[in-house]
PDB file with SEQRES, HELIX, SHEET and CRYST1 records, atoms N, CA, C and O in Angstrom:
SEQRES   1 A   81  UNK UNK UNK UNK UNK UNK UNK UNK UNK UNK UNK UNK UNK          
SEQRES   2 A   81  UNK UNK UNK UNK UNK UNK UNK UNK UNK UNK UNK UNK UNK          
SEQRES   3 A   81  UNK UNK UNK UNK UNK UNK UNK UNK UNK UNK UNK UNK UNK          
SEQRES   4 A   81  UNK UNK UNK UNK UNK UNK UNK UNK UNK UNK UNK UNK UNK          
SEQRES   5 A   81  UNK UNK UNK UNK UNK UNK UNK UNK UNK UNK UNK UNK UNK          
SEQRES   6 A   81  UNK UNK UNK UNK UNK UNK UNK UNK UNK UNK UNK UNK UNK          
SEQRES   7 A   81  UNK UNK UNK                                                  
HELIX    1 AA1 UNK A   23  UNK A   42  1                                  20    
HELIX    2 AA2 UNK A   49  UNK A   70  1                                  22    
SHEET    1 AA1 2 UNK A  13  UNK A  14  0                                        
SHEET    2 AA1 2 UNK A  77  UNK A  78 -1                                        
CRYST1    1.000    1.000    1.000  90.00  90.00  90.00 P 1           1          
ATOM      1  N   UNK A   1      18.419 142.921  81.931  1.00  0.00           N  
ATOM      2  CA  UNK A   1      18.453 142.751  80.497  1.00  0.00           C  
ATOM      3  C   UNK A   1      19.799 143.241  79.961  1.00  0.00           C  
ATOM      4  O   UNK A   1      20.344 144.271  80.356  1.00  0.00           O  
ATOM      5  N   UNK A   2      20.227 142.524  79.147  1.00  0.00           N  
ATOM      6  CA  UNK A   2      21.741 142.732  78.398  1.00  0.00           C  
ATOM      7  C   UNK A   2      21.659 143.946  77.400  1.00  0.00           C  
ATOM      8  O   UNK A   2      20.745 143.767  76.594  1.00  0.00           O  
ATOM      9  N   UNK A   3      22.286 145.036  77.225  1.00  0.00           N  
ATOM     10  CA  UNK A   3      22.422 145.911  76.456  1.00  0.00           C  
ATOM     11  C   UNK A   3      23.025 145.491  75.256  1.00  0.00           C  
ATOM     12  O   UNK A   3      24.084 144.874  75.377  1.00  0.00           O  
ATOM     13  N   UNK A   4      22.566 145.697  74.076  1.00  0.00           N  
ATOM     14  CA  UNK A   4      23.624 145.415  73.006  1.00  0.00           C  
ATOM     15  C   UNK A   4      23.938 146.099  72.397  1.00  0.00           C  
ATOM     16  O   UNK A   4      23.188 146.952  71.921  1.00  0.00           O  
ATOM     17  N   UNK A   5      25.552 145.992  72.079  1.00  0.00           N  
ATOM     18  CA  UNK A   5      26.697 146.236  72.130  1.00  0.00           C  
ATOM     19  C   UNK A   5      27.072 146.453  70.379  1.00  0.00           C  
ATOM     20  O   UNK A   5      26.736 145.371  69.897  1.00  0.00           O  
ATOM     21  N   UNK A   6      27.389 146.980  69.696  1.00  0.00           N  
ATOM     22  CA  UNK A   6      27.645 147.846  68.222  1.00  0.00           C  
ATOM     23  C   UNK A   6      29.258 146.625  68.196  1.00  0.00           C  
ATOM     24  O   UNK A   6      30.138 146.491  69.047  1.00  0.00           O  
ATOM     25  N   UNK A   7      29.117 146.115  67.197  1.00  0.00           N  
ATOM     26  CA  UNK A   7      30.504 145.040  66.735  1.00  0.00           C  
ATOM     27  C   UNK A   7      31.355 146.097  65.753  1.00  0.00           C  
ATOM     28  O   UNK A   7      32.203 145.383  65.218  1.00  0.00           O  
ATOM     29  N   UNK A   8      31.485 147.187  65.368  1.00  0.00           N  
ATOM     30  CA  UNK A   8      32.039 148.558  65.025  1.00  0.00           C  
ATOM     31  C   UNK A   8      31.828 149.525  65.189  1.00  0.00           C  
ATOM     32  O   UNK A   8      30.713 149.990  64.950  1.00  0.00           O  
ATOM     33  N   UNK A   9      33.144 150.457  65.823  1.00  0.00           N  
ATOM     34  CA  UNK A   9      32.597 151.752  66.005  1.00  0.00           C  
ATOM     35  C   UNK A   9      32.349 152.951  64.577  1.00  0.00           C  
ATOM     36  O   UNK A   9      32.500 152.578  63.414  1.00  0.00           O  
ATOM     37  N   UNK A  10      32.109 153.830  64.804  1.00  0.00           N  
ATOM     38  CA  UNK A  10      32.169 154.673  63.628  1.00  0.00           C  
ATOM     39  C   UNK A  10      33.622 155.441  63.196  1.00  0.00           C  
ATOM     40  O   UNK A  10      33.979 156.122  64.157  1.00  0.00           O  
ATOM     41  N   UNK A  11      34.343 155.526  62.342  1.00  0.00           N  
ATOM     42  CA  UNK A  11      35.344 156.363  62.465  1.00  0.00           C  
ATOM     43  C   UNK A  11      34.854 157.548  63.142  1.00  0.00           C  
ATOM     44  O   UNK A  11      33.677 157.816  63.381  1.00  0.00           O  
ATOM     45  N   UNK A  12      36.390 158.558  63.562  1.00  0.00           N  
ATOM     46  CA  UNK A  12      35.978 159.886  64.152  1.00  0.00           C  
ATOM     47  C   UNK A  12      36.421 160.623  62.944  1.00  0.00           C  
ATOM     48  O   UNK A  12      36.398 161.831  63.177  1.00  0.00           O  
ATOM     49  N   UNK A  13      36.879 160.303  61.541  1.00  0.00           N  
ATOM     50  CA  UNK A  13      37.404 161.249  60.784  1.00  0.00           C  
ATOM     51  C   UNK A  13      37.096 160.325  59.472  1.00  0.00           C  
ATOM     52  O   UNK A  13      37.733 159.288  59.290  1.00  0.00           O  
ATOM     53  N   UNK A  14      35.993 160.803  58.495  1.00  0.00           N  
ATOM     54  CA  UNK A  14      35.702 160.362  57.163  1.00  0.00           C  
ATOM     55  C   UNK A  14      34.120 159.693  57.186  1.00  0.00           C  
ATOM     56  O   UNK A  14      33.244 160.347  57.752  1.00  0.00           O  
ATOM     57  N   UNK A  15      33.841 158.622  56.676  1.00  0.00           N  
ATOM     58  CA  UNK A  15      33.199 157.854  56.269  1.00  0.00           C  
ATOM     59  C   UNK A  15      33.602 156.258  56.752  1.00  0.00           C  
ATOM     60  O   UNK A  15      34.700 155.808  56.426  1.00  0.00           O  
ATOM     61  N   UNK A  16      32.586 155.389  57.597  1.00  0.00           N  
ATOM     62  CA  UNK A  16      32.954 154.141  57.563  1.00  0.00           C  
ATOM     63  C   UNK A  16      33.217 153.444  59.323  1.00  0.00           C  
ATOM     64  O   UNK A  16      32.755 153.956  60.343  1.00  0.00           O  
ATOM     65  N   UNK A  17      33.732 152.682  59.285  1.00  0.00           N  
ATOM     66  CA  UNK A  17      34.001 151.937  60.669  1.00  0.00           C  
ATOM     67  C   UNK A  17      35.459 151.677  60.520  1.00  0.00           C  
ATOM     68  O   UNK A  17      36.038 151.339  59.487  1.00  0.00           O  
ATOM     69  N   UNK A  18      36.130 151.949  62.071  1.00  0.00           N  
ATOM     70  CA  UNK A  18      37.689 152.011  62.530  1.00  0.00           C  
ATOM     71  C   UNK A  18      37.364 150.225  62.741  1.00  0.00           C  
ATOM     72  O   UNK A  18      36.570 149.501  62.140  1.00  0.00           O  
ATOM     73  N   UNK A  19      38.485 149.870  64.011  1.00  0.00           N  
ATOM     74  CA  UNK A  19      38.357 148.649  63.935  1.00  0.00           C  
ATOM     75  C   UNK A  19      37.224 147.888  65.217  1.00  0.00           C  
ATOM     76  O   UNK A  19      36.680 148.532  66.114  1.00  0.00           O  
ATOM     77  N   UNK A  20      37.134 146.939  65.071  1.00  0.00           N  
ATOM     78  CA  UNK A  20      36.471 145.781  66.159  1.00  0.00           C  
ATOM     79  C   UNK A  20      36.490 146.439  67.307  1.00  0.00           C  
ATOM     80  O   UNK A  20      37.387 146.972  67.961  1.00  0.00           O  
ATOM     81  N   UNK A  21      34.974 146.269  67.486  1.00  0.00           N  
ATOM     82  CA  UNK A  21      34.799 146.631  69.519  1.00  0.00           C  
ATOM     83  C   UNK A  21      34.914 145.315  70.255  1.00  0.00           C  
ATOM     84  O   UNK A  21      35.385 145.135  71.378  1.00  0.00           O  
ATOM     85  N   UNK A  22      34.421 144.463  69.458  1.00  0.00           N  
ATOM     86  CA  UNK A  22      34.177 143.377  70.264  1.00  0.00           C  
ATOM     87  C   UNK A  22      35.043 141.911  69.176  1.00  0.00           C  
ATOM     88  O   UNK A  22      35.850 141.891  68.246  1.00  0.00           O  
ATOM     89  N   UNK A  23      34.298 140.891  69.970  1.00  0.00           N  
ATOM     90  CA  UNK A  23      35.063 139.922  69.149  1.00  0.00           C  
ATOM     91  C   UNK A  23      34.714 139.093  67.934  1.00  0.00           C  
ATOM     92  O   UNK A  23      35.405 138.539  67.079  1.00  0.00           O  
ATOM     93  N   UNK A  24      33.410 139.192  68.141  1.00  0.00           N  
ATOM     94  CA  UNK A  24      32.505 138.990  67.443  1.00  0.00           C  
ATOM     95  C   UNK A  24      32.854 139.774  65.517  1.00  0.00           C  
ATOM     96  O   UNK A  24      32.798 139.288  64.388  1.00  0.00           O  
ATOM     97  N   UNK A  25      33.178 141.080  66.045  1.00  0.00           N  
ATOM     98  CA  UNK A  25      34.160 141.726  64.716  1.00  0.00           C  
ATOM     99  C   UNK A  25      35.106 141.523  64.581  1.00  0.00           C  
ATOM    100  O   UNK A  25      35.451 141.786  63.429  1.00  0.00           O  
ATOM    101  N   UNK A  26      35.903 141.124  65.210  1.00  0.00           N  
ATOM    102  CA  UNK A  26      37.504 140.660  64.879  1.00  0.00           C  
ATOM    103  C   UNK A  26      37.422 139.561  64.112  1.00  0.00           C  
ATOM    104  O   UNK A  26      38.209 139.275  63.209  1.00  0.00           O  
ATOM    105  N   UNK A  27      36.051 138.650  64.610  1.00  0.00           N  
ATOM    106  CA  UNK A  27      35.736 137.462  63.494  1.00  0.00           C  
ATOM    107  C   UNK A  27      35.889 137.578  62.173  1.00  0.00           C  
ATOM    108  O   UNK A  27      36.581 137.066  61.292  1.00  0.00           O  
ATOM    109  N   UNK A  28      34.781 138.656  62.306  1.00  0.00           N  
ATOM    110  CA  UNK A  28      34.085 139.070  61.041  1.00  0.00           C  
ATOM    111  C   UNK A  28      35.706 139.697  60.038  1.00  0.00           C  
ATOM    112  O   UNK A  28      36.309 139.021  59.204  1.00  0.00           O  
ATOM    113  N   UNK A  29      35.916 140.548  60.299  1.00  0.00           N  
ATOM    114  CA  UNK A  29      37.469 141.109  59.916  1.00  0.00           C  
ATOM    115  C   UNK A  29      38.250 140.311  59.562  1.00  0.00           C  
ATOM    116  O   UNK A  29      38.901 140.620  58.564  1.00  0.00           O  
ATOM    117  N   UNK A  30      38.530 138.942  60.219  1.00  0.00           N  
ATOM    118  CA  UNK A  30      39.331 137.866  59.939  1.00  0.00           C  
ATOM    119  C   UNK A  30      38.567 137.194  58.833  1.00  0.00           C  
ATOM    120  O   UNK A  30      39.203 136.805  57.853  1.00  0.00           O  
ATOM    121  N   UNK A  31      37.738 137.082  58.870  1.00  0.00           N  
ATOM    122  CA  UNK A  31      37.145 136.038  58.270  1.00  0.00           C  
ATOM    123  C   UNK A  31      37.099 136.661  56.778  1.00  0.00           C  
ATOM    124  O   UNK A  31      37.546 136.009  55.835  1.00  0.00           O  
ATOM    125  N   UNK A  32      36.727 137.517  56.658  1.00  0.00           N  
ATOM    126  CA  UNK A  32      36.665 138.449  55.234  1.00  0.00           C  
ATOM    127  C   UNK A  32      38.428 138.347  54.729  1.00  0.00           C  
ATOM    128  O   UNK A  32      38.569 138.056  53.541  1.00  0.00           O  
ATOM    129  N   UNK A  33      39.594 138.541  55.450  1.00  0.00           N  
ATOM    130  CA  UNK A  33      40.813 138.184  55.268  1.00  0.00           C  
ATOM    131  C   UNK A  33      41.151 137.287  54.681  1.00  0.00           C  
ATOM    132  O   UNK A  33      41.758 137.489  53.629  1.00  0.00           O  
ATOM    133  N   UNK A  34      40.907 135.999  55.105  1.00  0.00           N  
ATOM    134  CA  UNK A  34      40.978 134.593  54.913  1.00  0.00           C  
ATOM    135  C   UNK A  34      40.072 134.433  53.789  1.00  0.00           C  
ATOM    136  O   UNK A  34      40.544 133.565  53.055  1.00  0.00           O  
ATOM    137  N   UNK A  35      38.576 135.055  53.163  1.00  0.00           N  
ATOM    138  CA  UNK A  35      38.028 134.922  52.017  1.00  0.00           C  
ATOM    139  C   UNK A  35      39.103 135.597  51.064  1.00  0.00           C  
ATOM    140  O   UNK A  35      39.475 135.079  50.012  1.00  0.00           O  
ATOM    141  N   UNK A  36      39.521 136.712  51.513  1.00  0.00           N  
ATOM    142  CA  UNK A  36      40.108 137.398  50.246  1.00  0.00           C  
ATOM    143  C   UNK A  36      41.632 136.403  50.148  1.00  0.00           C  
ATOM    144  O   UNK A  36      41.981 136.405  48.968  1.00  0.00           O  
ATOM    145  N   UNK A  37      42.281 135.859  50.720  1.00  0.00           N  
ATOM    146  CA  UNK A  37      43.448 135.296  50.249  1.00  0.00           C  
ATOM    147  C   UNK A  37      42.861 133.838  49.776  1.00  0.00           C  
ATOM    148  O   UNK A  37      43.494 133.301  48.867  1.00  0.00           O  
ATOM    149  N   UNK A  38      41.866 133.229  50.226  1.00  0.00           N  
ATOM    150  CA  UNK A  38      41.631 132.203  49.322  1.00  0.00           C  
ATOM    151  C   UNK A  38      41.136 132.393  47.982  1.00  0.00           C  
ATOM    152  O   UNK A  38      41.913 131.831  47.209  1.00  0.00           O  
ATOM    153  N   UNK A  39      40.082 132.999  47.307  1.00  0.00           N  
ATOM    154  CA  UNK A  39      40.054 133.635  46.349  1.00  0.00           C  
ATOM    155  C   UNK A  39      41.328 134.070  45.584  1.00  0.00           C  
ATOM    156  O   UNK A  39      41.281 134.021  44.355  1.00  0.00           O  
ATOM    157  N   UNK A  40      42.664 134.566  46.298  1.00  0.00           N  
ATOM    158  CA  UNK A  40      43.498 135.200  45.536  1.00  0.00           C  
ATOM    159  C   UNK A  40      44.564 133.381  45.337  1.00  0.00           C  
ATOM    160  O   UNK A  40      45.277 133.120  44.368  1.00  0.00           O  
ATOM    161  N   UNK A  41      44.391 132.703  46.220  1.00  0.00           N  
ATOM    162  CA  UNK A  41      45.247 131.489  45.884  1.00  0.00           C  
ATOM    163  C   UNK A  41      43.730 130.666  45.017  1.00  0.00           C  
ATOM    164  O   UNK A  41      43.971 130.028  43.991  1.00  0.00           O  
ATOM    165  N   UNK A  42      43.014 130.710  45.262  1.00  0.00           N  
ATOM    166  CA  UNK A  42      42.045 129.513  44.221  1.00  0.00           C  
ATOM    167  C   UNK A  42      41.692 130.130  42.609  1.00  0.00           C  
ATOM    168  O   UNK A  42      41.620 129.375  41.639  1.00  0.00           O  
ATOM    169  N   UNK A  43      41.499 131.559  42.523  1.00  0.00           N  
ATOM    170  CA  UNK A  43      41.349 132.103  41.149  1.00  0.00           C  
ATOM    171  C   UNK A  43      42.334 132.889  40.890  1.00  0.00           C  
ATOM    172  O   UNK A  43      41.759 133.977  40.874  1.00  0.00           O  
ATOM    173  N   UNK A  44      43.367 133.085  40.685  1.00  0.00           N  
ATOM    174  CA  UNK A  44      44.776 133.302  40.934  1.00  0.00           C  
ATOM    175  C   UNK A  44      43.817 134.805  39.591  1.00  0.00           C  
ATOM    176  O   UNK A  44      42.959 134.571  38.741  1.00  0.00           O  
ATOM    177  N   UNK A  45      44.391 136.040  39.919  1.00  0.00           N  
ATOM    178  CA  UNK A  45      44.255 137.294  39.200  1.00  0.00           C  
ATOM    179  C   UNK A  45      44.928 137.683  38.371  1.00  0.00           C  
ATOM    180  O   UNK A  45      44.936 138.877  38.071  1.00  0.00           O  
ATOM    181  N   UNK A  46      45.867 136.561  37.625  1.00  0.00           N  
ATOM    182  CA  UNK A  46      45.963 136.928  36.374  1.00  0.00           C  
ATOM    183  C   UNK A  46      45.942 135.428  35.348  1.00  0.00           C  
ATOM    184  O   UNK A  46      46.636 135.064  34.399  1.00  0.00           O  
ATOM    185  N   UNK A  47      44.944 134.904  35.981  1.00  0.00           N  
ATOM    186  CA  UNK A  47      44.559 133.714  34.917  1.00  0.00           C  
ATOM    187  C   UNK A  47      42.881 133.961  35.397  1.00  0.00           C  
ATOM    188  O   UNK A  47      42.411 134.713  34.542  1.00  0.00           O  
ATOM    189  N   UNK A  48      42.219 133.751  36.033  1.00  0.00           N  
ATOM    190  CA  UNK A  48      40.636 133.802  36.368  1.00  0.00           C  
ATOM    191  C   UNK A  48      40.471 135.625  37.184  1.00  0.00           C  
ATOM    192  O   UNK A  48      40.337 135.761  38.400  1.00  0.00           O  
ATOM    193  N   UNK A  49      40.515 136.629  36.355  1.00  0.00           N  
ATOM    194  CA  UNK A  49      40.763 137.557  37.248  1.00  0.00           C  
ATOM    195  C   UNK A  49      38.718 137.915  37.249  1.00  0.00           C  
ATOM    196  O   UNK A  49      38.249 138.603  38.156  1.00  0.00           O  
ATOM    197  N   UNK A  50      37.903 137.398  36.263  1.00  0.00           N  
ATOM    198  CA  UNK A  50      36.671 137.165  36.660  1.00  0.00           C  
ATOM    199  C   UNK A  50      36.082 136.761  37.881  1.00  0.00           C  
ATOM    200  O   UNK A  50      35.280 137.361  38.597  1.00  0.00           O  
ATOM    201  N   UNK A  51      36.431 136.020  37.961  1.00  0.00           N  
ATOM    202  CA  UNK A  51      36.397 135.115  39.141  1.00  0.00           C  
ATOM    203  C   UNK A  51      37.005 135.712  40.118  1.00  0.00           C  
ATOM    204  O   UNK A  51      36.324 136.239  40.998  1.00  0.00           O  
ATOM    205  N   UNK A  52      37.870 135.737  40.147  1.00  0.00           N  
ATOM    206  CA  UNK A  52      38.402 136.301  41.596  1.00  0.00           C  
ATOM    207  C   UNK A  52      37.931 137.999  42.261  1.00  0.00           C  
ATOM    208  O   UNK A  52      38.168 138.262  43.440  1.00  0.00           O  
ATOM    209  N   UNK A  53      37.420 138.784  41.550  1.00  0.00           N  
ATOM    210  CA  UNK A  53      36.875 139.937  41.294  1.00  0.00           C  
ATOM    211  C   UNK A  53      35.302 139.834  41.835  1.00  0.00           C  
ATOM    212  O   UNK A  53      34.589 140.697  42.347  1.00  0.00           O  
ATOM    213  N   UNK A  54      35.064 138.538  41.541  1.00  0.00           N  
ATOM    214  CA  UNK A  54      33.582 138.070  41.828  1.00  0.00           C  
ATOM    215  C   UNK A  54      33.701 138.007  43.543  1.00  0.00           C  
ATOM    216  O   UNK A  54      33.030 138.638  44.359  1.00  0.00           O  
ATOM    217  N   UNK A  55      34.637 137.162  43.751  1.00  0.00           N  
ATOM    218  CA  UNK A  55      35.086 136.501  45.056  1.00  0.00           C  
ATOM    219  C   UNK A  55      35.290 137.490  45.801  1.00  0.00           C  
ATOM    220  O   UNK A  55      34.668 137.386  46.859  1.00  0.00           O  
ATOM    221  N   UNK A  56      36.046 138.645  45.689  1.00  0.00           N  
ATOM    222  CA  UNK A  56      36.470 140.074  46.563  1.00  0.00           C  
ATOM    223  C   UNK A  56      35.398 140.604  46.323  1.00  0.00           C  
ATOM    224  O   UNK A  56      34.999 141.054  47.397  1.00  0.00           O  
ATOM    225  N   UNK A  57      34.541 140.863  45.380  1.00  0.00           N  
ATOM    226  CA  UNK A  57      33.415 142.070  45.390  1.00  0.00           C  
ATOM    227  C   UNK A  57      32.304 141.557  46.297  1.00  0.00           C  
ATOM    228  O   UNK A  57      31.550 142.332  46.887  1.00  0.00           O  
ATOM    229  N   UNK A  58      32.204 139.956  46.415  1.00  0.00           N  
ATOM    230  CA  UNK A  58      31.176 139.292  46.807  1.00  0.00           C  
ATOM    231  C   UNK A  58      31.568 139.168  48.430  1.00  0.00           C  
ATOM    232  O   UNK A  58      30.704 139.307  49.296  1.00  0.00           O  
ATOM    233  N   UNK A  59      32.755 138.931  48.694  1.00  0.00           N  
ATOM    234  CA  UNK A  59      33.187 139.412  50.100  1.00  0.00           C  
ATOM    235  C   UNK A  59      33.140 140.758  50.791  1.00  0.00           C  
ATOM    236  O   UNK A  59      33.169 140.815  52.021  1.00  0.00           O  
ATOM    237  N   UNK A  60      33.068 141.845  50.035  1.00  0.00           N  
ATOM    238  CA  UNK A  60      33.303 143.014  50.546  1.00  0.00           C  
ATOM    239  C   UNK A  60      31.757 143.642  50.472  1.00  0.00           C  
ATOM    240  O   UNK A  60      31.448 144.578  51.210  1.00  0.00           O  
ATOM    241  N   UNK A  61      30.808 143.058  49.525  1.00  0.00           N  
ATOM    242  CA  UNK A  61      29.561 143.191  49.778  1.00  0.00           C  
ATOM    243  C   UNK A  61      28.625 142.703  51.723  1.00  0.00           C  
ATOM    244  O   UNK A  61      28.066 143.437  52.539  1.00  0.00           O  
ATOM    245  N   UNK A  62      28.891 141.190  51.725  1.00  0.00           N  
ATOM    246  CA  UNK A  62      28.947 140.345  52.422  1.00  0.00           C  
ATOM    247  C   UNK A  62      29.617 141.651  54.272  1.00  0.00           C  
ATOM    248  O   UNK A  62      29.022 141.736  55.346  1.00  0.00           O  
ATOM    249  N   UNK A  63      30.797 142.288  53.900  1.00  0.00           N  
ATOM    250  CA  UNK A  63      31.293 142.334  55.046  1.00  0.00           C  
ATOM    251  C   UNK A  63      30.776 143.874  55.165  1.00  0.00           C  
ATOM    252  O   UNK A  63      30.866 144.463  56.242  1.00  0.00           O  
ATOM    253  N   UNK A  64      30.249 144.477  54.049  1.00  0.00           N  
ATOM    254  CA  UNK A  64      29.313 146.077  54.496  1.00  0.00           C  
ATOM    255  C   UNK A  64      28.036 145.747  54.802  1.00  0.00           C  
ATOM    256  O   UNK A  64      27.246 146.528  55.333  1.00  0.00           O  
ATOM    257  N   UNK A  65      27.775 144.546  54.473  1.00  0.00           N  
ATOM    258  CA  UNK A  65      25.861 144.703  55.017  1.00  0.00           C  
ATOM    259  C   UNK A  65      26.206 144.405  56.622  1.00  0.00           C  
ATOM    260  O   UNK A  65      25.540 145.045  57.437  1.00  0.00           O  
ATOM    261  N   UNK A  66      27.085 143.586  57.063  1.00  0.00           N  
ATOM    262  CA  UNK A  66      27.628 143.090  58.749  1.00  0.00           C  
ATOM    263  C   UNK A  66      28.022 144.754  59.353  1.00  0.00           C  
ATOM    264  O   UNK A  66      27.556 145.390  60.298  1.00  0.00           O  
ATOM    265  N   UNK A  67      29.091 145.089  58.329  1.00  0.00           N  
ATOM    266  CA  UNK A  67      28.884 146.546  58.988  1.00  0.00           C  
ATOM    267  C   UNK A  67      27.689 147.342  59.836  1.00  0.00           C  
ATOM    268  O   UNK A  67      27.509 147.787  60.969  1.00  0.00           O  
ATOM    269  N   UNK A  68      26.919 147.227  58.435  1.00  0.00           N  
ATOM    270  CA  UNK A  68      25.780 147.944  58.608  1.00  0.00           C  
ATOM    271  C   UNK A  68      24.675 147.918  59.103  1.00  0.00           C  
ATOM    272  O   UNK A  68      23.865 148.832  59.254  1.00  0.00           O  
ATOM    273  N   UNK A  69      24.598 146.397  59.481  1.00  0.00           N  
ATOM    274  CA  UNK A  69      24.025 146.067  60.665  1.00  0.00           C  
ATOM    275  C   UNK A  69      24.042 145.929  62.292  1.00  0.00           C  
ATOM    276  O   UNK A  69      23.247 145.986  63.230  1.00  0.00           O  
ATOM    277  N   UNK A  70      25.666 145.677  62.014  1.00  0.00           N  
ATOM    278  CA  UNK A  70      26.570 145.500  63.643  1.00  0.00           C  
ATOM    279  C   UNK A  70      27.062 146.503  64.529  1.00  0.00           C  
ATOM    280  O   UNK A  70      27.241 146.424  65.744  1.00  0.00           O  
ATOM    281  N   UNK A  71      27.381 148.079  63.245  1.00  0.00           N  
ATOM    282  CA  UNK A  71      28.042 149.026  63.653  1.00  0.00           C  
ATOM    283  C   UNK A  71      27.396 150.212  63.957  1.00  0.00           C  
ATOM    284  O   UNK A  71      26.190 150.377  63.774  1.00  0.00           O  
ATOM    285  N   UNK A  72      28.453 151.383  64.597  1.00  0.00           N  
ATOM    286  CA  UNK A  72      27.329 151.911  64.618  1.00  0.00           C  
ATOM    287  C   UNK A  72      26.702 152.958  62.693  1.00  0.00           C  
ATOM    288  O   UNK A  72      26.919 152.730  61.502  1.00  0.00           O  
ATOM    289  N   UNK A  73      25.984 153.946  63.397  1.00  0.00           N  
ATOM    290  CA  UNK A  73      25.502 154.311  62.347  1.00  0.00           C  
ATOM    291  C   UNK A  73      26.590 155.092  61.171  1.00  0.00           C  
ATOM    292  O   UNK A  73      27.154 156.029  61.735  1.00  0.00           O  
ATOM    293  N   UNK A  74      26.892 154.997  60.159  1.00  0.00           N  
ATOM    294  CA  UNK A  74      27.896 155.560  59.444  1.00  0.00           C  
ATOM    295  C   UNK A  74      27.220 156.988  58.441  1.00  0.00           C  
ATOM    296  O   UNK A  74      26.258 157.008  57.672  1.00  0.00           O  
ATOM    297  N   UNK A  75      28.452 158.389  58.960  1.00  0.00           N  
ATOM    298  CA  UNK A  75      28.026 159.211  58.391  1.00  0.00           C  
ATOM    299  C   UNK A  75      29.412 160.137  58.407  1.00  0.00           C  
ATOM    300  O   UNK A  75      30.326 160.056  59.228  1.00  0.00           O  
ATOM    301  N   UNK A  76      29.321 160.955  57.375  1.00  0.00           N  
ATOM    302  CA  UNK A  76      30.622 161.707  57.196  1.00  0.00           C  
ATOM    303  C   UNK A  76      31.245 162.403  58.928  1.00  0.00           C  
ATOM    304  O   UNK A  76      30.515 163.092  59.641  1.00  0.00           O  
ATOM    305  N   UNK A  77      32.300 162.123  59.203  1.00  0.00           N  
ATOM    306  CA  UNK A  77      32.578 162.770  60.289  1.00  0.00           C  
ATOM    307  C   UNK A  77      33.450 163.726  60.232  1.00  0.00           C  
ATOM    308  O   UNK A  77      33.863 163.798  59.075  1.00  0.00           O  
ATOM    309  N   UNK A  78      34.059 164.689  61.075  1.00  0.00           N  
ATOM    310  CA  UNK A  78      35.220 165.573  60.485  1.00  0.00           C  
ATOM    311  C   UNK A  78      35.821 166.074  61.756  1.00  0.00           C  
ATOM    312  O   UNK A  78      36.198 167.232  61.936  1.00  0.00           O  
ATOM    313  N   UNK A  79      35.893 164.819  62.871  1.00  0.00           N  
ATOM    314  CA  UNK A  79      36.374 165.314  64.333  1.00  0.00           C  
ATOM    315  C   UNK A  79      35.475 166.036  65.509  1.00  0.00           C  
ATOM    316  O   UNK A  79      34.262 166.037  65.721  1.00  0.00           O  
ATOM    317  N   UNK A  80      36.185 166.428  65.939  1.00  0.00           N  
ATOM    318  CA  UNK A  80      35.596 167.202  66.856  1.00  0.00           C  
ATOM    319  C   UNK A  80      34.707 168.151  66.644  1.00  0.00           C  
ATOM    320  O   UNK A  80      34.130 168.735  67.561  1.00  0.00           O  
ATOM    321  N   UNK A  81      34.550 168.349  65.586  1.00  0.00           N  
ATOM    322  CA  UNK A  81      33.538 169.881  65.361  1.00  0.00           C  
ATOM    323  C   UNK A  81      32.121 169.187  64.794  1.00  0.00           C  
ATOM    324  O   UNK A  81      31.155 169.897  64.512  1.00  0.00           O  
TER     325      UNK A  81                                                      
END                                                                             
């Protein structure tokens, strides 16, 4: 049976996920990239900055629930101790 595998690790210092374990997150990472610059070329932020605010908040929603499902568990860290 296949073990599965966390698509982010946890930072070792703060709150949150460092980068891609696998590739599957590098997707995900890219892909949230490519939302946020289309949004910034289709609702340009200082003529539709509604809109485009919608588009980044709605992406960055979108790419913490993947977090938070893919990664591992997120909790304040502070190194080694």
């Amino acid at each position: 049976m296949r073990e599965d595998k966390t698509w982010f690790k946890a930072k070792t210092h703060g709150w949150g996920w460092g980068p891609a374990t696998t590739w599957q997150g590098w997707v995900v990472y890219i892909a949230y990239g490519v939302w946020t610059v289309w949004a910034a070329l289709t609702f340009r932020p200082d003529r539709d900055l509604p809109l485009f605010l919608g588009c980044t908040l709605g992406g960055s929603v979108v790419l913490l629930l993947v977090c938070l499902l893919k990664g591992e568990k997120p909790a304040w860290r502070w190194g080694g101790r």
